[in-house]
Structure formats: C-alpha cells, structure tokens
C-alpha positions, -999 to 999 in steps of 0.1 A, spaced: 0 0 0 29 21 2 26 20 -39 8 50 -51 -7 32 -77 -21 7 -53 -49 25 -44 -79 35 -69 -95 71 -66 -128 88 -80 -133 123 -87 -156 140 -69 -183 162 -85 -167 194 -72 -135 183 -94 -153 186 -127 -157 216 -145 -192 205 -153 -212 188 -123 -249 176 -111 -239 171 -79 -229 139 -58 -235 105 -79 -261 80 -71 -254 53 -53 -244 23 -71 -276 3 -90 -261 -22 -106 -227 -31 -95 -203 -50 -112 -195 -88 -98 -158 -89 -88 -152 -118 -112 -163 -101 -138 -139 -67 -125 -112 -90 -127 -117 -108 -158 -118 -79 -178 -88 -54 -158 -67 -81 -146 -45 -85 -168 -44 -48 -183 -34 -36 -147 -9 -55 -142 7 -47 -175 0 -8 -164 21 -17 -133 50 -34 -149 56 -8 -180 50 21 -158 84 3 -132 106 5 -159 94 34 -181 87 64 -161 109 89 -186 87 75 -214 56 79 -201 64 113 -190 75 122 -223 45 113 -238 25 127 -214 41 161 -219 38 159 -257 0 152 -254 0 183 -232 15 203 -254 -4 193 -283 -38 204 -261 -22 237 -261 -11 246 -296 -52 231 -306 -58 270 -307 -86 293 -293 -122 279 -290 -135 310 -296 -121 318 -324 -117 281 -342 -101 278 -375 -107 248 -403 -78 227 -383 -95 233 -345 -118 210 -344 -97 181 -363 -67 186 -338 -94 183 -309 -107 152 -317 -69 138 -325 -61 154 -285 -81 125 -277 -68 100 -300 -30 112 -283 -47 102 -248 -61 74 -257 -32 58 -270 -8 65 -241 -35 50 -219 -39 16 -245 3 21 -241 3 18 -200 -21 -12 -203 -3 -31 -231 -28 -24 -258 2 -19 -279 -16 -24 -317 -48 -3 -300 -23 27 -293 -9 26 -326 -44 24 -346 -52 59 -323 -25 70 -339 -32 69 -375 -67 81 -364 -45 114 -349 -27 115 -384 -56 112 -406 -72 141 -388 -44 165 -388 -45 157 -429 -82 164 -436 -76 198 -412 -48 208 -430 -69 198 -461 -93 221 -451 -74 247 -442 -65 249 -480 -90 238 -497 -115 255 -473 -145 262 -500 -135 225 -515 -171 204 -521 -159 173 -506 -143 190 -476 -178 207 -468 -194 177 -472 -171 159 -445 -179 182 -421 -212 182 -427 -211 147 -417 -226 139 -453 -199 124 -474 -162 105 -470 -129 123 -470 -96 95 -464 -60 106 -457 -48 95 -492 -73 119 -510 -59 147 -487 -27 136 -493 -23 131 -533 -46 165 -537 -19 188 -517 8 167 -537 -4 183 -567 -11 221 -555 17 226 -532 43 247 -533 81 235 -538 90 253 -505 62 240 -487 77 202 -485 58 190 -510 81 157 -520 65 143 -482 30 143 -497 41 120 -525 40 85 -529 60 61 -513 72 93 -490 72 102 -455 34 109 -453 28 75 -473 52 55 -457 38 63 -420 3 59 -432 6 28 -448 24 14 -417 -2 25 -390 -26 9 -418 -12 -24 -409 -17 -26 -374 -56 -9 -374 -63 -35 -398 -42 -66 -380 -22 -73 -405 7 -97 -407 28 -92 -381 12 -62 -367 -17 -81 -348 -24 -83 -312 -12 -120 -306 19 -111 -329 25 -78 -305 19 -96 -274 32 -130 -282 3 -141 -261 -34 -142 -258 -39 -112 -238 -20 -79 -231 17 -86 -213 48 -67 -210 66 -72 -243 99 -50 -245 100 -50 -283 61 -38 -285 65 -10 -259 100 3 -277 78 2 -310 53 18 -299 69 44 -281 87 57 -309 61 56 -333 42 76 -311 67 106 -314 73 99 -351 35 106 -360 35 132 -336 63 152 -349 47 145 -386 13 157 -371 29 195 -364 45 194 -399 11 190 -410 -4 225 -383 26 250 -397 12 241 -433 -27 250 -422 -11 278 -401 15 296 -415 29 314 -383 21 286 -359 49 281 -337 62 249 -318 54 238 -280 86 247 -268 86 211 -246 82 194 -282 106 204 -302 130 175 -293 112 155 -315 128 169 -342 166 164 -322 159 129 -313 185 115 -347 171 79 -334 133 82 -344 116 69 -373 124 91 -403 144 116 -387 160 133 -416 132 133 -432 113 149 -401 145 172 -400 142 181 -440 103 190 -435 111 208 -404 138 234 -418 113 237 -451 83 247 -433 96 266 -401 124 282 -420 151 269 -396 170 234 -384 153 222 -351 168 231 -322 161 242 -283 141 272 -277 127 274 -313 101 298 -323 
C-alpha cells in the first residue's frame, strides 16, 4: 500500500468543471469476477511498464500536453480546430492503450490522430472544397490518401511537397499504421503480445513508443502548413533532435522547409 498506484481514486463532483452534484449510489454493481476478468491482466501490464518506463511515459504525457495547447482558441476556431481536438483524444487514448499493453490499440489511435491532422490541413486549403464541406457536414467521405495526393499536386516546392508523394514520408507512415488498425501480418495483437492477452513485451513497448513521437512530430508538420505562423510547443521540439526516431531526416528536412530553420532548443 505504500505504492501510489495501489490505491484507486474517484473524482468527486466538485473536481469537474461540469457537475450535477454527488452521484447516485451504485444500481447495478459489477461482480468482482467479472472486474477482474476484464482489468486483470491490463493492470498488471499498467504496473510493470510504468516500473521500468517512467521517462517514457512522462514524455508522452508532456507531448499530449502540449499538443492540447497549440489546438488553438475555442473562440475563435479555424478549419484545423476541431480536427486537432478530436486527435487530442486519440494522443490520450493511445498512451493510456500504451500503460495497459494495448500496444496495436495505441498505434491504430494514432493513425486516427494523423488522418485528422491531414483532412484539417486539407481544409485549411481547400476550405471552400465540395468534398471537404461535405465531411464536415457529416454527409460524405474524405480519407487521408485523397488529402494527401490532392496537396501533392497544388503545393508549393517550398512547402515540402516531396513528403505528400507516394512512397514518401506521409505515405510511408500511413501505410504502416494501416497495418496494425487492420491486423495485419505481423502487426496483430497476438503477434504484438506474443500471447493471448495484453503482457509486457519490451519490443512492442519500444515500438510503440517511438512511433508515437514519429506521428506526432509528422502531425505538427502537417499544423505549420494549415497555419502559416504557428509556432512549436517549446517542450516538443525535441522530436525533431531525437536522430534515433523513425524518419528523422526526413522529419528534420520538413522541419527546416516549413519553419524556416533546423530544429533546435528554444525554437520559435
């Protein structure tokens, strides 16, 4: 008991922001077995990846937290807000499938985060585009490839256009977070896991980890593009620095295109 994460808390109204007062009691609580069956495992994966990853998770935690700030003003929302909103909570939700070893989960949030930031920065450009309207309007289909072969062919030269091509950066990541929403080869749970339910697997947690701050970095290569005089979370521009991550010269190339300048501490 001397473990913090021993002991389970719940908010109490006053802590939200929006409240109807104290909860009901209980009406219809939840057998034990059935508790355990179905957080067993996933907690005890939460304990054992948060022993030996601490720096990690705090990482990611920071880099979620910056990404909640740079979403922009609510009263004043642009054509990206709403899309970097809803990928906030893809960011969250895959550091949380992350602590509990939901290792393909987290990764399949992430190309959910990526193919958001696209559309947004679609729309940004193509704001008045009939297809883009529709989407919005909740009345027609908009993918990631679409976004991505369209601003391929209208770009500028300056404006890192050879990452929207095929077989590129923005391809490449796409394709590979593709295989793991869809289960694919080796990029299933059991193949993640090497079991039948979530466990600690070193290899899954060092793969998801960095792909995490590889889509993430790609994600705010997408924002400067929809905002021209967007600046970096100061906390997350080592993603750019970090010469081990996924793609990193190419993450470094876009970077110095779009923001003018080679990454470094202290950016603008």
């Amino acid at each position: 008991m001397t473990d913090f994460r021993a002991v389970r808390s719940k908010l109490e109204p006053h802590e939200f922001a929006i409240s109807d007062g104290q909860d009901a009691p209980p009406a219809d609580l939840v057998e034990r077995e059935i508790w355990d069956g179905i957080v067993h495992l996933p907690e005890d994966v939460s304990i054992r990846i948060s022993d030996y990853n601490g720096a990690r998770l705090k990482l990611l935690y920071i880099l979620w937290s910056d990404w909640v700030t740079a979403i922009g003003n609510p009263d004043k929302p642009d054509e990206i807000y709403n899309c970097m909103l809803d990928a906030a909570d893809c960011l969250q939700c895959a550091n949380f499938n992350f602590l509990h070893g939901y290792y393909r989960a987290a990764i399949a949030e992430l190309r959910g985060a990526l193919e958001l930031v696209m559309i947004g920065t679609y729309g940004s450009l193509n704001a008045s585009d009939e297809k883009y309207l529709a989407w919005k309007a909740g009345a027609g289909e908009l993918n990631f490839t679409r976004c991505r072969k369209h601003l391929s062919g209208t770009l500028k030269k300056g404006d890192a256009k050879w990452m929207f091509e095929d077989g590129q950066l923005l391809a490449a990541t796409y394709q590979m977070l593709c295989n793991y929403t869809h289960s694919r080869s080796d990029s299933s749970d059991g193949a993640l896991w090497e079991s039948n339910g979530p466990v600690y697997n070193n290899a899954a947690i060092r793969l998801t980890f960095f792909t995490t701050l590889s889509v993430v970095a790609t994600c705010y290569l997408l924002v400067r593009l929809a905002r021209r005089g967007f600046s970096m979370p100061k906390d997350s521009d080592i993603l750019f620095e970090l010469d081990w991550m996924p793609h990193h010269a190419e993450l470094v190339r876009a970077f110095t295109e779009l923001y003018g300048k080679s990454p470094g501490r202290g950016l603008a």
